[in-house]
C-alpha positions as CSV (number, residue, x, y, z in Angstrom):
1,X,-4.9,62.2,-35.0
2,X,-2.1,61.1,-37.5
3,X,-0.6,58.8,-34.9
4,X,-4.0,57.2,-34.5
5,X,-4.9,56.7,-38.1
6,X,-1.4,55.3,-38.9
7,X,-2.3,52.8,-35.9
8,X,-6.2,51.9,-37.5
9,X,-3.5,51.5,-41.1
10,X,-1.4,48.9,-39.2
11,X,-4.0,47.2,-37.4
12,X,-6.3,46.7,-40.6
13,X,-2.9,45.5,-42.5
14,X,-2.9,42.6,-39.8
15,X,-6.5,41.9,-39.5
16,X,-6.4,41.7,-43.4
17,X,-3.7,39.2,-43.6
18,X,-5.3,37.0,-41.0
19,X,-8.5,35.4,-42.7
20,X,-8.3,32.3,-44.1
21,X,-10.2,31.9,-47.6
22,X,-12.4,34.7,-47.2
23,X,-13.7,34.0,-43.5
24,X,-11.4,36.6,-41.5
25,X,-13.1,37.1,-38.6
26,X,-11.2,40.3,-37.9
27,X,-13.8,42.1,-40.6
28,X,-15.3,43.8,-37.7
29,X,-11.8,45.0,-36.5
30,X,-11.0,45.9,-40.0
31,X,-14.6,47.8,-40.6
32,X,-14.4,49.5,-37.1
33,X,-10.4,51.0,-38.1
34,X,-11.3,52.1,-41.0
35,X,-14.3,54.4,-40.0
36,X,-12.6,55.7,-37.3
37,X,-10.0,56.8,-39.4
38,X,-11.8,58.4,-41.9
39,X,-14.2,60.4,-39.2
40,X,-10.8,61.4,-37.9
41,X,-9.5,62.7,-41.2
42,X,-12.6,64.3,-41.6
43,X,-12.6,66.3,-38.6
44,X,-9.4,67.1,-39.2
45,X,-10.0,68.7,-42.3
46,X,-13.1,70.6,-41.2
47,X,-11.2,71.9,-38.3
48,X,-8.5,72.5,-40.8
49,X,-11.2,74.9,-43.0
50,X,-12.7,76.4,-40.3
51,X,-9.4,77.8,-37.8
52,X,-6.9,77.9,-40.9
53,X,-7.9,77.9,-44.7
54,X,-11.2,80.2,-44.6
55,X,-10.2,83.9,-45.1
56,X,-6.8,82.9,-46.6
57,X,-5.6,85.3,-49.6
58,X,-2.3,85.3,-51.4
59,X,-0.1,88.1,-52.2
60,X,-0.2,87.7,-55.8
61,X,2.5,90.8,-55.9
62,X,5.2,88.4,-53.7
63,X,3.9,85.3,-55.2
64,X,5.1,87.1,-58.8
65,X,8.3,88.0,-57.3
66,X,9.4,85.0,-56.0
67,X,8.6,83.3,-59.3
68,X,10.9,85.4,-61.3
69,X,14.0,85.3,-58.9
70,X,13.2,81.6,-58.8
71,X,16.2,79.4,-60.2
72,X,13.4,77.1,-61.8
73,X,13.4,79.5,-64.3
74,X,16.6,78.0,-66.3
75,X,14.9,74.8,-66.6
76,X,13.0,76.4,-69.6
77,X,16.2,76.9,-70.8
78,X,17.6,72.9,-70.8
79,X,16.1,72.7,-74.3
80,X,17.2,75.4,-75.7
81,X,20.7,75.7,-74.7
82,X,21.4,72.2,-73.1
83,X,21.8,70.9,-70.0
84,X,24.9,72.3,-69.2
85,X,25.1,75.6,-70.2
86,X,21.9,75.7,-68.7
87,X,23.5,74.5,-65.5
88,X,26.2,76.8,-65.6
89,X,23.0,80.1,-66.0
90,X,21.7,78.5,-63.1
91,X,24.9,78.2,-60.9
92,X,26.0,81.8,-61.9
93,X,22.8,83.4,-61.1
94,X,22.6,81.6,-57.7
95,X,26.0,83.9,-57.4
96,X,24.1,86.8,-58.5
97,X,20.6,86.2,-57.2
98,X,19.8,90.0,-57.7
99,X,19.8,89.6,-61.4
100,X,16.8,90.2,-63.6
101,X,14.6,86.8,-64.8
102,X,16.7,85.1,-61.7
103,X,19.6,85.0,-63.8
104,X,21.8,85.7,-66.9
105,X,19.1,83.9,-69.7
106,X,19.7,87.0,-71.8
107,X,23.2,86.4,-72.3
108,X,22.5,83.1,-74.1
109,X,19.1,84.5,-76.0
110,X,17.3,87.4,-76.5
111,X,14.8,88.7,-74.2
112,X,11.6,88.0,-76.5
113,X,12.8,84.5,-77.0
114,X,13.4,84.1,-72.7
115,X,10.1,85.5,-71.9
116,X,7.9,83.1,-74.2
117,X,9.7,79.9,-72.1
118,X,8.2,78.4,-69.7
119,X,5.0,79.2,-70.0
120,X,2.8,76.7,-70.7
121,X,-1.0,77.3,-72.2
122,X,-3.5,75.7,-73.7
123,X,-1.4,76.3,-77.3
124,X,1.5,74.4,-75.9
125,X,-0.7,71.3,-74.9
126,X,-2.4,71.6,-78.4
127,X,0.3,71.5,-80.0
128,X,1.5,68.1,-78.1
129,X,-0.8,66.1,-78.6
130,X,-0.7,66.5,-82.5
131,X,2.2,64.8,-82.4
């Protein structure tokens, strides 16, 4: 299916470049691609709902967990502490993966201050767009 609608893409790119001040005779070429490829995509995606996505549930325990031992984490940091000490957390805890908050931010603030970045809220969007 891909392969096929990448194909209808190419061949309505040419048919589109062909007409001469507005009377392309490739419209029916173009018109018969392109619903071909979206009846494609739309199979697809029902067959996609109906064998993959229904019944789907995450594991909001993992999902947690691999959120706090993520090394994205330190990017909170960056303003904070700079880009390169940040760095450095951030290459350190890779070394120590194990650590709590995926890294070492409490040795550079305290805990209070660590938890409250990186979240973002409706406060923090508020408080943007007053500026």
């Amino acid at each position: 299916m891909p392969c096929k609608c990448s194909a209808n893409d190419a061949a309505i790119g040419f048919a589109a470049s062909q007409g001469n001040f507005q009377l392309n005779v490739f419209k029916p070429v173009i018109a018969y691609n392109a619903i071909q490829s979206v009846q494609l995509l739309g199979d697809a995606i029902r067959s996609f709902d109906e064998r993959c996505a229904q019944g789907l549930e995450a594991n909001e325990t993992k999902m947690k967990e691999y959120v706090e031992r993520s090394l994205m984490l330190v990017t909170a940091l960056s303003p904070h502490i700079g880009y390169d000490k940040a760095a450095e957390i951030a290459a350190c805890a890779s070394r120590r993966i194990d650590a709590e908050r995926s890294g070492v931010a409490d040795w550079v603030c305290d805990g209070q201050t660590v938890r409250g970045m990186g979240k973002t809220g409706e406060d923090d969007l508020t408080e943007q767009d007053d500026e």
